[in-house]
N, C-alpha and C positions, 0 to 999 in steps of 0.2 A: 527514510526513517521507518522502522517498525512499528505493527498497525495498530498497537494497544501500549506503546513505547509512552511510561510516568501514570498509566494505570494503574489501579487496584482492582481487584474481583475475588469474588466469594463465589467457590463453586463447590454445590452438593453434592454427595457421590461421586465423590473427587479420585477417591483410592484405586479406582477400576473401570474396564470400560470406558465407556464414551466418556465418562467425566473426566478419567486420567486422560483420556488424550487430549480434551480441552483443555485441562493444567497443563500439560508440556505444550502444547501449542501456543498458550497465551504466556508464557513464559518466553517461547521463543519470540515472541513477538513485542517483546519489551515488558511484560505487567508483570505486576509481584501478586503473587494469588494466593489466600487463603481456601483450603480445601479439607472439608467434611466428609464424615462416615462413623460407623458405627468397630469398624478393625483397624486398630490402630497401624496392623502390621503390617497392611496394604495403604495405607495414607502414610506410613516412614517408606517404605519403597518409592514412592511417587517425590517424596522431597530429597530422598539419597538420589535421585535421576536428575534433579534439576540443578543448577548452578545455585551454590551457598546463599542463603540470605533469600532467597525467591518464593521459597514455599512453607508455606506454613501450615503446619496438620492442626487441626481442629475435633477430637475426638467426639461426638453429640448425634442424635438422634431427631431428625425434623420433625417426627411425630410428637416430639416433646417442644409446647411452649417453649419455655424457657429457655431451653438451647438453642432453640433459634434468636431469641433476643441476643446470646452470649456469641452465636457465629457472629455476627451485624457487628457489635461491639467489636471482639476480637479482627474484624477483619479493617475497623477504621483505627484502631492499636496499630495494626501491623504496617499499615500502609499511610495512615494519616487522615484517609478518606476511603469513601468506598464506590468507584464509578460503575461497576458493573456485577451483575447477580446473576449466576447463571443454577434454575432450578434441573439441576439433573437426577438426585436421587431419587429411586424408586423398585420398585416389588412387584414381580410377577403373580399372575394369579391361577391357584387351583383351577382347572378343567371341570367344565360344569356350567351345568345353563341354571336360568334363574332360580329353578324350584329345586335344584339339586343345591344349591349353593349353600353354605352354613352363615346366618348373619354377621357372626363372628369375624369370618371371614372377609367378606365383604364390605366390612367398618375397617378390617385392618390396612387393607389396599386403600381405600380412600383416606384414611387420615396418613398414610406414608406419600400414596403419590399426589392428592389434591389438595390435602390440610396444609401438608407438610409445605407444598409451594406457596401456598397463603400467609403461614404464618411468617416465612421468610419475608415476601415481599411488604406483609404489615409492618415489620420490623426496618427496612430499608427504604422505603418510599419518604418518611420523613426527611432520614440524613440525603437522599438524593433531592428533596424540596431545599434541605436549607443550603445546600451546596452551589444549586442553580442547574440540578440535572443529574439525567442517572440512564443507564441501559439494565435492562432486566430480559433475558434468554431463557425461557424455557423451552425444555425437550419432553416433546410429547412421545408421540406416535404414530406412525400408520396408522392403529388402532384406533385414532383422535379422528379418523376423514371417513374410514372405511371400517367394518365390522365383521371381521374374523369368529367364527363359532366358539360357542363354550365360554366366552373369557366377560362375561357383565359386567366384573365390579371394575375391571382392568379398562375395560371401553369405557364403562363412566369414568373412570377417572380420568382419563386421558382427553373424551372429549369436555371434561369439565375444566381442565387446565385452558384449554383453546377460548374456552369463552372467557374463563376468570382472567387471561391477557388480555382479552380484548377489551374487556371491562377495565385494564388499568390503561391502556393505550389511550382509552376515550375518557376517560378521568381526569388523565395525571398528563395528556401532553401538553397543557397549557404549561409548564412547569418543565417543559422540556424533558420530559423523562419517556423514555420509548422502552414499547414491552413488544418482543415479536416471541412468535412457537415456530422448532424446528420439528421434524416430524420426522423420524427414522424409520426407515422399515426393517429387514430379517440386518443383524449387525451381528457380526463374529465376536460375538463377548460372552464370557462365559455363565452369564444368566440367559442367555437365548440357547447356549447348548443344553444347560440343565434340563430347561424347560421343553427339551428334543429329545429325552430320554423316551415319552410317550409313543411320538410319531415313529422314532426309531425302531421298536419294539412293532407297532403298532404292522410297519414295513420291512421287517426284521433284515434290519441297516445297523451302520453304525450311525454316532452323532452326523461325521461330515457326511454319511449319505442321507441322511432325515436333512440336512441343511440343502442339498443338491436339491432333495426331492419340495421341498420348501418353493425354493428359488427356482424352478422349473420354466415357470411358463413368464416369466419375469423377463423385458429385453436384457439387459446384463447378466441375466440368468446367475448370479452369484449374491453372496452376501457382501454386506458392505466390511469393510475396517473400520475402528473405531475413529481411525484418524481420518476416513474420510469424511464424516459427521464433524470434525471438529473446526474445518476449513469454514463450514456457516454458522460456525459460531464465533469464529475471528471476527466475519462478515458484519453479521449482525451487534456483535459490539464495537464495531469499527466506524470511523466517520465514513464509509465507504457509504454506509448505507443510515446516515443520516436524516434521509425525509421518507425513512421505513416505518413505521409504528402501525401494531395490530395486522401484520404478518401471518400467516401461517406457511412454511417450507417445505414439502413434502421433499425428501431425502429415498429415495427405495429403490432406486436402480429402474425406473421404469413401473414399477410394479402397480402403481395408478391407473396406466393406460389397460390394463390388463383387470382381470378379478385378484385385490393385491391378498393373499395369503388366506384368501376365504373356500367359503364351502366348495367351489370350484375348480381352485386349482391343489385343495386335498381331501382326497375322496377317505381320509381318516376320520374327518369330522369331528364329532366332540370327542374322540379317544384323543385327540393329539394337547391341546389346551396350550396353556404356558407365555410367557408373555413374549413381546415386542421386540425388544433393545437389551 
């Protein structure tokens, strides 16, 4: 049987990236998934790829209250219930150390990547209490274990996600509801190219050679695919890993064992910036 097969799941950032391949993966794997963003024209792409009837686009903003109570709603509409939540959406951050940062800026990465997972999980934690249970997936960061130069508001958020699971995992598992973090490192998606234009320049490369020089000193020395992030997020909403709760996955190709993505293995330093995933 297929490992998410008469599920439902709500996944943010669903349009692109790690998030679309977690929707086509947990589609193949039996679930009907509601998936979120802010372009609608990249979340119809994502439901024109899946089998009729499986995906449902969700046009809304995590930064926004209320759209987050209307994902939660719309996604126990579509499915009947909602067994699993997977907080993917999120925003790179401007290059820049503390005192260079604008506050502005750094208000806007944490209410997308840390509010934005709160508010969802505020919203779903009840209907998984009155259900008799729930799984909740968040995707951090490398950046959530390890601290890469330049990027502040981007490492707090990220390792603010790592605890705000952990704080539901020790919460909510009387209740049967399990919260794990996966932790990606350098991932071939095109918010980590973006954010390669610096380094590129900086090494006057192209994107895939700022991505090589990245992933240098890394054992698998490459970037990930997004699809290979999305196999532990099958994992972790699966009964596979049923006596999991409060988790954290680091995903990076090795890049742990080593200085992962920090001042060490790029001698660019704060010119390169740019986030994660």
């Amino acid at each position: 049987m297929a490992a998410l097969q008469g599920k439902t799941a709500l996944i943010t950032g669903g349009g692109s990236g790690i998030g679309a391949a977690i929707a086509q993966r947990y589609v193949a794997e039996g679930a009907k998934v509601v998936i979120t963003g802010r372009r609608v024209a990249n979340l119809q792409a994502i439901v024109d790829s899946c089998p009729a009837g499986t995906v449902l686009p969700f046009a809304g903003d995590v930064q926004n209250y209320e759209d987050c109570e209307r994902m939660i709603a719309a996604t126990v509409e579509f499915g009947g219930k909602i067994d699993i939540l997977v907080n993917n959406a999120g925003i790179d951050s401007p290059a820049g150390s503390v005192a260079d940062l604008a506050p502005e800026s750094f208000r806007k990465i944490l209410e997308t990547n840390l509010f934005g997972t709160f508010y969802t999980m505020h919203f779903a934690l009840p209907k998984f209490i009155e259900q008799g249970g729930g799984v909740i997936v968040n995707v951090a960061s490398l950046a959530a274990l390890r601290c890469p130069p330049a990027l502040p508001a981007y490492i707090a958020s990220k390792h603010g996600i790592v605890g705000l699971t952990q704080s539901v995992a020790n919460d909510y598992g009387k209740y049967n509801i399990r919260a794990n973090v996966i932790c990606p490192g350098a991932t071939a998606t095109a918010m980590l190219e973006n954010s390669m234009a610096g380094l590129a320049e900086q090494k006057g490369t192209d994107i895939p050679g700022a991505l090589k020089f990245l992933t240098r000193f890394t054992p698998l020395g490459r970037a990930a695919a997004p699809e290979e992030i999305a196999g532990a997020a099958v994992f972790f909403a699966s009964d596979d890993s049923s006596f999991i709760t409060g988790a954290v996955l680091p995903i990076e190709g090795g890049a742990s064992v080593v200085d992962p993505c920090g001042s060490s293995t790029s001698d660019a330093g704060l010119d390169w910036g740019g986030g994660q995933h």
